[in-house]
N, C-alpha and C positions, 0 to 999 in steps of 0.2 A: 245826133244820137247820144253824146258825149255826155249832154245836159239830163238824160233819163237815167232811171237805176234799173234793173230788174223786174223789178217790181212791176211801175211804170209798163214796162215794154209786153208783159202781160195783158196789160189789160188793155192791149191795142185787138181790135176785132182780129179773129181768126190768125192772131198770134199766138201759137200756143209753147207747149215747154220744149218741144223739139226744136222749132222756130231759135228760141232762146239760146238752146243749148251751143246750135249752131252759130251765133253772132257772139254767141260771150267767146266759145273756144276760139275763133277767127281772131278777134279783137286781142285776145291772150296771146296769142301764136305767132302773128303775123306784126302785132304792133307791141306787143307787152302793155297793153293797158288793162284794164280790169274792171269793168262796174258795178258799181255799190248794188248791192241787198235791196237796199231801200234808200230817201234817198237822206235817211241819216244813218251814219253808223258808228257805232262806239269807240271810245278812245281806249287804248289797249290800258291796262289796267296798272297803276301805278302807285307805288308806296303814298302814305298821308305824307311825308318828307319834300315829296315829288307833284303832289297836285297842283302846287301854282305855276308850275311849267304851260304852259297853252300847248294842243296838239300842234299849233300850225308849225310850231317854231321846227329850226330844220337840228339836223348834228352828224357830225361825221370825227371817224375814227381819226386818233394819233399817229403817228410814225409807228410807235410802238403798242398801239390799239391794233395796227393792223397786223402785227406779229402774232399780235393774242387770237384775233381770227382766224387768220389764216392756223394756228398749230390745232385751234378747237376743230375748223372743219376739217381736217386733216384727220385729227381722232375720228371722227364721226365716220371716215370712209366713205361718204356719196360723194358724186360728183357734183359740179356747179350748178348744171342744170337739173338735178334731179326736182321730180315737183315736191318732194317732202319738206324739203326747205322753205315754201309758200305753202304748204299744206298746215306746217306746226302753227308756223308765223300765223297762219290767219285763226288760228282756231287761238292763240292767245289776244288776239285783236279781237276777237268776235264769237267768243266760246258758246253761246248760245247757237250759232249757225251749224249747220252738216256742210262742210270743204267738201268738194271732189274739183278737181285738177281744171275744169272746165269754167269753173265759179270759185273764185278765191279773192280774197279780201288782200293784196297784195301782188306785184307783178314781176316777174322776173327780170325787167328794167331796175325794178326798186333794190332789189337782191343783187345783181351786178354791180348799181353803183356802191351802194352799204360796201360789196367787196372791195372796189375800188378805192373806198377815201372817200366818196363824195358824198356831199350833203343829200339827206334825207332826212322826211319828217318823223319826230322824234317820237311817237308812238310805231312808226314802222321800227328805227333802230334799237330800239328798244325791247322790240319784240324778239327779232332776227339775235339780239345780244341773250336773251333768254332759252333760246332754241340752240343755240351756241353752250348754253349754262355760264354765260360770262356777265362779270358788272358789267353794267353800259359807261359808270361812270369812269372805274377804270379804263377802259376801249379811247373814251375820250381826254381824259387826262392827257395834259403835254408832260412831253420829258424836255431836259437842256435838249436832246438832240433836235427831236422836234423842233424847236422855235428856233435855232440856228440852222435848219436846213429853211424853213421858209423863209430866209433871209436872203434871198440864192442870187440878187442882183447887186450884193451889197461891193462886190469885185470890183462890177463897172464902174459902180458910183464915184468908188476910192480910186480908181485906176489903174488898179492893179491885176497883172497878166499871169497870177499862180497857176499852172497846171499838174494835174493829178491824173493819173494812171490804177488800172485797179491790178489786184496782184494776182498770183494763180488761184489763190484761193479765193479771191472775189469773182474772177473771170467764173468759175463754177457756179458759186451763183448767181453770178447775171445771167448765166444760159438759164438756170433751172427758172428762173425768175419770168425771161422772155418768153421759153415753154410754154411755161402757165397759162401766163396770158392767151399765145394762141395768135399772137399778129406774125404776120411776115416779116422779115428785117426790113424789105425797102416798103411797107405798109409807112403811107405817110401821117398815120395814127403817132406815131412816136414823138414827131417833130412837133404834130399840133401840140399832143399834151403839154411837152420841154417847155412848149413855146408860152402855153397860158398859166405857167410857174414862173417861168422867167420874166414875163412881162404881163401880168393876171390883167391890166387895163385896157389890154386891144383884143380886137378881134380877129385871131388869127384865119387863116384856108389860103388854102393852095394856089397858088405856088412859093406865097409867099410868107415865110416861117423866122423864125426868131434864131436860128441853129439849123445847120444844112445837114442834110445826109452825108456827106461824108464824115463831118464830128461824129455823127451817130456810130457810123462804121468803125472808125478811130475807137470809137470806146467801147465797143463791142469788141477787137482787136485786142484792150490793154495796151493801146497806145496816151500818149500822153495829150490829153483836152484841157483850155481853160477851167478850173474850177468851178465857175457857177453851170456851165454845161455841165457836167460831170455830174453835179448835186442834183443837177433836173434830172437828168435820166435816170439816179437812184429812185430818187422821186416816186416817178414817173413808173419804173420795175417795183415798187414798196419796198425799199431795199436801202438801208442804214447808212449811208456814203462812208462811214467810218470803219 
């Protein structure tokens, strides 16, 4: 079903738009996928500066890209999930179409990871940066901090066993930070992510992880952890180690 668009799926005998309606929202709801219009659809619209960009290519926010998000959605007052957020995004990807929450040119998988850090294609980030009111290319700019926190194995390498503790006022927010998010503390979501910073070449799951739950616990605590742990779980919360 994957390989059709809308479109397509119409013109299947005695499939009609209620038919539709009910496999696009399922598909949105249940999986976060989304199917095309048709089965081409437009590249979100882009400065003459920016057209030799290809859509396929992916992009994903800085350390400090994600600060800029997170205070834009924050101004705006919806929550994560609200559909308005895939509603704008799709009408600047595809302004010629009528959105409604059922049919959207964007999926709330795509909108999650954009919040997360993680790579997406660069007409979605683009979009979701505009509905934000933010440069994209600022969002993606590295800072020094940046490129020394993705450094985060570099402890091992050298051999050295520095550990770092966060202070009362970091402790506040890595709660508000962990909130957010919405995981459990012993949710083993924490460990995978630590794990695929610390070590981005394997493939981590359970039970076997790069950093145990108890480090995790530890620096939830403001107990004192190896440094490159410590960097991953800022990481890992969007959250500045410094």
């Amino acid at each position: 079903m994957l390989k059709y668009s809308a479109e397509d799926l119409l013109k299947i005998e005695k499939f009609g738009q209620k038919s539709l309606d009910e496999v696009l929202e399922s598909l949105q709801r249940r999986l976060g996928i989304t199917l095309p219009t048709s089965n081409k659809i437009p590249d979100a619209k882009v400065s003459p500066n920016q057209a030799s960009i290809t859509t396929n290519r992916t992009l994903k926010a800085s350390l400090q890209g994600l600060k800029l998000i997170r205070q834009a959605r924050r101004e705006r007052g919806l929550a994560i999930d609200h559909s308005i957020w895939l509603e704008e995004a799709s009408k600047i990807i595809c302004p010629e179409e009528k959105w409604k929450y059922q049919r959207l040119a964007v999926s709330i998988g795509t909108w999650k990871r954009f919040l997360a850090g993680k790579g997406v294609k660069s007409q979605y980030f683009k979009a979701f940066c505009q509905v934000l009111q933010l440069d994209w290319e600022e969002v993606v700019k590295d800072s020094p901090i940046h490129k020394e926190s993705l450094e985060l194995s570099s402890d091992l390498v050298s051999g050295r066993s520095l550990t770092i503790n966060a202070s009362p006022q970091g402790l506040n927010k890595i709660r508000e930070a962990r909130e957010e998010k919405g995981w459990a503390i012993n949710n083993e979501i924490w460990l995978e992510e630590a794990s695929k910073i610390l070590e981005p070449e394997k493939s981590w799951e359970s039970p076997s992880f790069a950093v145990s739950i108890g480090t995790w616990k530890r620096f939830l605590a403001g107990k004192k952890v190896k440094s490159q742990y410590f960097k991953a779980f800022c990481q890992v919360l969007q959250l500045d180690w410094e």
